[in-house]
N, C-alpha and C positions, 0 to 999 in steps of 0.2 A: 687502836682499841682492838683486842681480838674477837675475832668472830666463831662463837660455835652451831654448828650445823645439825639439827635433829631431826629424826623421821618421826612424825607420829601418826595415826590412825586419824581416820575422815575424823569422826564424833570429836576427838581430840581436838582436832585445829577447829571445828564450827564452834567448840566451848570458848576459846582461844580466843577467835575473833568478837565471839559475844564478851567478852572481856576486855578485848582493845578498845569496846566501846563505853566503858563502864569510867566514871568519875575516879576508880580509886587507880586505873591503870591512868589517866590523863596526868592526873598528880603525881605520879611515880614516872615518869615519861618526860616531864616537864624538870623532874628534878634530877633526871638522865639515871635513875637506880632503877629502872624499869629490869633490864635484863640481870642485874646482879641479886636482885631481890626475888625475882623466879628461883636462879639457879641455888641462890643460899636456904630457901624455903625449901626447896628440893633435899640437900643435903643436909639440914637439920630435918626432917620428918620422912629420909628414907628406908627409918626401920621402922615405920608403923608403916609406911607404906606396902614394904615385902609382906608384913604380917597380916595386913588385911585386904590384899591384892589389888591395894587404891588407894588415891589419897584420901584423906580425911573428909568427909563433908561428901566426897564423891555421888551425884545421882543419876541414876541411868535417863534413857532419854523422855520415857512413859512417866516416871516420876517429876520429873521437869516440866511436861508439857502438864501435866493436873496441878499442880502447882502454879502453874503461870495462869492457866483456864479457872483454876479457883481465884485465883486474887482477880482476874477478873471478873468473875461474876459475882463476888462481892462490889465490886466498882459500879454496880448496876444501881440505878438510883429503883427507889419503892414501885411504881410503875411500871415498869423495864422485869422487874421480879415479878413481876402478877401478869404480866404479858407474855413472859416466856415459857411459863407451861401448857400457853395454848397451841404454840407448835408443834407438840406431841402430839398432837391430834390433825392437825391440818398442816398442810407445806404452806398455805396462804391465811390468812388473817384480815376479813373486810373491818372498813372502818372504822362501820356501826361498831361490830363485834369488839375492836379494842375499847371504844367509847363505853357498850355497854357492861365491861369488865369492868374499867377505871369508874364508871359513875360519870363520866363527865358529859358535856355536851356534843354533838358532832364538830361544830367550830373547834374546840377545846380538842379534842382527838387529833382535827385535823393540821392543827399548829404543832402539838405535842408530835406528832408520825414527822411531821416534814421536817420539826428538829433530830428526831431519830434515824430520817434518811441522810442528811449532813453529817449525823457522828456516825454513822456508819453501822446502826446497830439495825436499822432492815434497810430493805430495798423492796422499792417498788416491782410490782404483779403485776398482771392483764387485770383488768376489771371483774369483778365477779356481781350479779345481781344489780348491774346500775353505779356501784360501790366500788371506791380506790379500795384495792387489796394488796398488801402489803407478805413481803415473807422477810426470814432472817440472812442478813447477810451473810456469804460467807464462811466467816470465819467464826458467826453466832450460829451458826445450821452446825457446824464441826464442834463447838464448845457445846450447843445444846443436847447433840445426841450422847456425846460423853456423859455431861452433867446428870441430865435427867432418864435417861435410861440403863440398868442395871449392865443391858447388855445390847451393843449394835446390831446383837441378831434379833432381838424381840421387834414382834410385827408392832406395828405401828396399832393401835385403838383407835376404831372413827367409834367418834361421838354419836352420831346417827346410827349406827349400829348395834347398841347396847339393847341388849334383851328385843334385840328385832325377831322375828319368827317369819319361816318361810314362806311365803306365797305360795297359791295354788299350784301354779307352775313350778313351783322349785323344787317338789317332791319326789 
């Protein structure tokens, strides 16, 4: 069988591999048309290619990542949605504080947080106030500040700061 050899750009081969991993390459792999079905897709769609300096469907890589952080955070169950706007406000999140968003009871919090540290949607803080304190995992801290904030330069808003006025000394 012959083999042909191509250079492509980083982004190219990361799309590439994220595709090796995809159902529709497995079946096309299995049925050994995996490489002939690239190169024939190629050649029927390479004049809308040159005309629009890409293929079809093409998204860059900022369109992909909001895309993929949006379908996640649709994937967030009702509680998880009324939970995550409070990290705008605080890096950490005490228990009471999630319990007394959701309405529920501390028990109830504290079963619902420690399935939320299993899927991976916070991780446990140092204690604050007596109180397990919870912040957003990784990859929810990087999804939240995209989501909910217009811009990653906007300062953050403390809660306890609204309409504060200066002390004596601060004048």
């Amino acid at each position: 069988m012959p083999v042909i050899e191509l250079n492509v750009s980083d982004q190219v081969y990361l799309r590439w591999l994220d595709f090796r991993t995809s159902q529709q390459a497995s079946r096309l792999e299995e049925a050994g048309v995996l490489g002939d079905w690239i190169l024939t897709g190629f050649i029927n769609n390479v004049n809308d290619y040159l005309k629009q300096g890409g293929p079809t469907g093409a998204e860059d890589a900022s369109a992909r990542r909001q895309r993929l952080e949006a379908t996640a955070r649709n994937s967030l169950s009702k509680p998880q949605k009324r939970v995550l706007p409070m990290f705008d406000e605080n890096e950490t999140v005490t228990l009471d504080e999630i319990s007394r968003v959701l309405g529920i009871t501390p028990e109830d919090g504290a079963a619902l947080t420690a399935q939320w540290v299993e899927d991976q949607y916070l991780s446990p803080a140092p204690e604050r106030d007596n109180s397990p304190t919870f912040t957003l995992s990784r990859a929810w801290r990087e999804r939240n500040l995209a989501a909910n904030r217009p811009s990653l330069h906007a300062p953050r808003r403390l809660h306890y700061a609204k309409g504060s006025k200066p002390g004596p000394n601060e004048i």
